[in-house]
N, C-alpha and C positions, 0 to 999 in steps of 0.2 A: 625394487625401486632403484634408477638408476640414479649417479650422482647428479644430472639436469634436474630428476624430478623430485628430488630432495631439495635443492636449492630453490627450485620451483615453489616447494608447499612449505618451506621457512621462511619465505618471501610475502604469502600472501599470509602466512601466521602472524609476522610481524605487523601486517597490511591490519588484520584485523583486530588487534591488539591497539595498533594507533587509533581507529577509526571508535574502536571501545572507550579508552580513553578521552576522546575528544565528545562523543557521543554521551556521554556519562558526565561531563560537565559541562554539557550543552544543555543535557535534562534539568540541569540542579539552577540554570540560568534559568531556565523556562518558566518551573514550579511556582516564583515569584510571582511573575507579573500575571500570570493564570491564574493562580489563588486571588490575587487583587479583582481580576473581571469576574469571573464566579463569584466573589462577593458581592460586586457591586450589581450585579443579576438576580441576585436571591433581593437584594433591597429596590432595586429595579421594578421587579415582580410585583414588592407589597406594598407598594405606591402604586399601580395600576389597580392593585386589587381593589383600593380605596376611592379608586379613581371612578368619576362617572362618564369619563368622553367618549364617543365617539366611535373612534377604534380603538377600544379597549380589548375586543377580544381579538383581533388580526396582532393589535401589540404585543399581548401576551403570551400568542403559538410565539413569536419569533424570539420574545425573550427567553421562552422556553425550551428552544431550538438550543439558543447561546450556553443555556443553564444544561442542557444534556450534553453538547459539543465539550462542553468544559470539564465534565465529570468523565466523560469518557478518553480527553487526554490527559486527565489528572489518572486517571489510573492505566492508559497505553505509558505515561510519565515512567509510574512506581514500577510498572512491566519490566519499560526497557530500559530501566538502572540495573534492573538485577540480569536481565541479559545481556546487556554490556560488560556485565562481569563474566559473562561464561557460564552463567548458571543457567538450568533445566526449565525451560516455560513449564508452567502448569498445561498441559494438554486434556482436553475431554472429547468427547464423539462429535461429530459436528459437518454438515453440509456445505462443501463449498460454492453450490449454486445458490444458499443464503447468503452468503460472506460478497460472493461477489456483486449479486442484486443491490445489497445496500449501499454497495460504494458508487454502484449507476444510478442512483435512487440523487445521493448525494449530490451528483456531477451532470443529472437533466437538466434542471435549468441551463446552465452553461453551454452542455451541445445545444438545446435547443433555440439560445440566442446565437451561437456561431454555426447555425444551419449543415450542426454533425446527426447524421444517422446512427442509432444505436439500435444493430441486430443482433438479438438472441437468439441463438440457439442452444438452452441450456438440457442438457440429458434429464428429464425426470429418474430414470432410477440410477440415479449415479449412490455408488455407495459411500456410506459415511468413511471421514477420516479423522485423524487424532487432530485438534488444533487448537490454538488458541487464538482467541477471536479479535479482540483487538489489534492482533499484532497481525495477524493475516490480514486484515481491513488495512493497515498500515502502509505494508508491503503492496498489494492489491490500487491502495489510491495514489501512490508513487508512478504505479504504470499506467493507470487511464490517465491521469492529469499530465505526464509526458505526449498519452496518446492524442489527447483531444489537443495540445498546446503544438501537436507537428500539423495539424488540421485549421491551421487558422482562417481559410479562406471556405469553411466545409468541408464536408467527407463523410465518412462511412467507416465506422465503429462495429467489426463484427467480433462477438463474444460467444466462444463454444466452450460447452465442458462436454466430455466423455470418456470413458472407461478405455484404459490401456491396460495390456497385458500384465504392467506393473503395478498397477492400481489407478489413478483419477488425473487428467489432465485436461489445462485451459488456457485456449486460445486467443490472443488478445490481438486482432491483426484491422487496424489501419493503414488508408491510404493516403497520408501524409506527405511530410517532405522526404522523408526516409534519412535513411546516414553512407557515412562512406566506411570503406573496412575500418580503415584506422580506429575513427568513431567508436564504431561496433566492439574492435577489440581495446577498447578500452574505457568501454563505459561503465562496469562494474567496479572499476578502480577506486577507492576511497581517494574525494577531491579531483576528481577529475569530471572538465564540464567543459559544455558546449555555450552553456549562456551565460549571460550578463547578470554580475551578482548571484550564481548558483554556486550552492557550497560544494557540490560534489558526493553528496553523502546520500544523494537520495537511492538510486539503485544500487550502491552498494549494500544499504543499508533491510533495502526489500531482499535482493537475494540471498543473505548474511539469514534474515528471518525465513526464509523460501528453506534454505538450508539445516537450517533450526527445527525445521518440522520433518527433516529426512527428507523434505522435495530434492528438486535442481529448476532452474530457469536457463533460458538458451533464446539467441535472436536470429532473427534471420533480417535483413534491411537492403533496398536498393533508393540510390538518390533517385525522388521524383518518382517513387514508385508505392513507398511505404515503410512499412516495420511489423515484424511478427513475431512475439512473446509467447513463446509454450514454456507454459509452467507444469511439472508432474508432483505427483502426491504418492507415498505410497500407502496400500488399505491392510493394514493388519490383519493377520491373518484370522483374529476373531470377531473381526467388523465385518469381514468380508464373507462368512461363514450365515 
């Protein structure tokens, strides 16, 4: 390794190091006011329950919507405290044309009020990978919600996985506003942003986890033309077997 590429990788150590720290007491702000809405959602609930109006049961999915959304960042919460430290996610076997379904599952409405197309092309036999789930759904809703937010006047959302030599890759390519190099080469940077009021943490944050599971992420971007997100996975050699 040359001395560039040493200064290089104690550069973005230090990068993530800061982004850990800041990220780690970002969680511990968060926990608060999220315990509070989960509480008040569990008693939310059993007022409804008691309840005889009307829409009582269209009330109750969405309060229940609130009551899982809440449980499942209370524990991406505990997740990414101990990954911000540098520690081991738990990993299990796992498909990522489930992972990624559900963050589109999440994000329909939304294309389908700003008049975005979502095509699937997802590989049925793509092979399992090591992962963990919340935190891949994490990283994953980091990149459609950039993608459908460069689509603001509509577009076209295409989502592929398939099998590469190395093991399992997915395609995330909209026809947006797109970016410029600079942009490009520096949008995985902790704090570095293109909008108004954005912390800067959110792709670095996905490929930090992308990374974490032994992937890589990579773009490819023209203004006025798009943006295109391959992400790889690799398949253990006993998953793959």
């Amino acid at each position: 390794m040359s001395a560039v590429d040493i200064e290089i990788h104690d550069k973005l150590l230090q990068q993530y190091h800061e982004l850990a720290e800041v990220a780690g007491s970002l969680a511990h702000e968060i926990k608060n006011p999220l315990s509070v809405i989960h509480m008040n959602a569990d008693l939310l609930s059993e007022e409804l329950s008691e309840s005889h109006w009307p829409g009582k049961q269209r009330a109750e999915a969405k309060v229940e919507m609130i009551r899982q959304q809440c449980q499942r960042m209370e524990n991406l919460l505990r997740d990414f405290l101990r990954f911000s430290r540098l520690r081991d996610l738990e990993m299990t076997p796992g498909n990522l044309n489930e992972q990624i379904e559900r963050v589109l599952q999440l994000y329909q409405a939304q294309a389908d009020k700003f008049g975005i197309d979502i095509i699937r092309y997802l590989d049925a036999n793509l092979p399992s990978i090591m992962l963990h789930p919340d935190s891949i759904q994490a990283a994953l809703i980091n990149l459609v919600k950039n993608a459908l937010e460069a689509m603001d006047e509509g577009g076209q959302l295409l989502v592929r996985t398939y099998t590469t030599p190395r093991g399992v890759a997915l395609d995330l390519i909209d026809d947006g506003c797109g970016m410029d190099d600079a942009t490009a080469m520096h949008m995985f940077e902790p704090f570095y942003s293109t909008k108004n009021g954005g912390s800067g943490l959110g792709l670095p944050t996905a490929r930090k986890i992308i990374e974490a599971h032994g992937g890589r992420i990579s773009v490819q971007s023209d203004v006025g033309c798009g943006t295109k997100f391959v992400i790889e996975f690799p398949v253990p050699a006993r998953l793959a077997s």
